[in-house]
N, C-alpha and C positions, 0 to 999 in steps of 0.2 A: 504494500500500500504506500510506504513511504517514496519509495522508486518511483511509482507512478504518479506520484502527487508533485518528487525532484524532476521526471521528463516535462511535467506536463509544464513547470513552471519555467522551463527551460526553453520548451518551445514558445509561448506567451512572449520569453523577452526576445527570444530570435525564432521566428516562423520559420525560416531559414536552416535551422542548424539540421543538419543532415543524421548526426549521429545519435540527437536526442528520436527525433521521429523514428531509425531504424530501432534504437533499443525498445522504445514505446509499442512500436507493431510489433518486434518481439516476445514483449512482455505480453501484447493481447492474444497473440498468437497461445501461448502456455497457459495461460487463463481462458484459452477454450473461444473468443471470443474473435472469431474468423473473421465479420463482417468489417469490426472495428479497424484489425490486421489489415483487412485489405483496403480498404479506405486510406489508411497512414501510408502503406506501401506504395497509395497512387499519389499522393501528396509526396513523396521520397522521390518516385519516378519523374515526374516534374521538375525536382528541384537538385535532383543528383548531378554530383563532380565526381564525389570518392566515391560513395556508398552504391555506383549504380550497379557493379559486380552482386554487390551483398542483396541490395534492391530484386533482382534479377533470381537469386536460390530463394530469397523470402517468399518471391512469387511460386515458384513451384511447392515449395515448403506448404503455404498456405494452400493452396490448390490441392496436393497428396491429404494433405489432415481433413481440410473438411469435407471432403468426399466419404470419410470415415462414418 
């Protein structure tokens, strides 16, 4: 809870920051909560320099789980 309460405020002062939104879809991703995941991943996808490799497995990541 705390993690997610540090990304989210992280994103709030940089919409921008690439490594808070991937760890945040991460975090929704292990919390079950696919839709959230891929919403963030498309907001990542958008905004990706580094993260577009990691952007890229998340997608499939998320895609393999919630087919489950």
């Amino acid at each position: 809870e705390l993690e997610e309460k540090n990304l989210n405020t992280v994103m709030l002062l940089n919409p921008q920051n690439e490594e808070a939104i991937y760890y945040l879809a991460k975090l929704k991703l292990t919390l079950s909560d696919y839709k959230k995941s891929k919403e963030l991943n498309k907001r990542l996808e958008s905004v990706c320099k580094k993260f577009c490799d990691q952007s890229d497995k998340l997608k499939i990541e998320i895609d393999n789980l919630s087919k489950k």
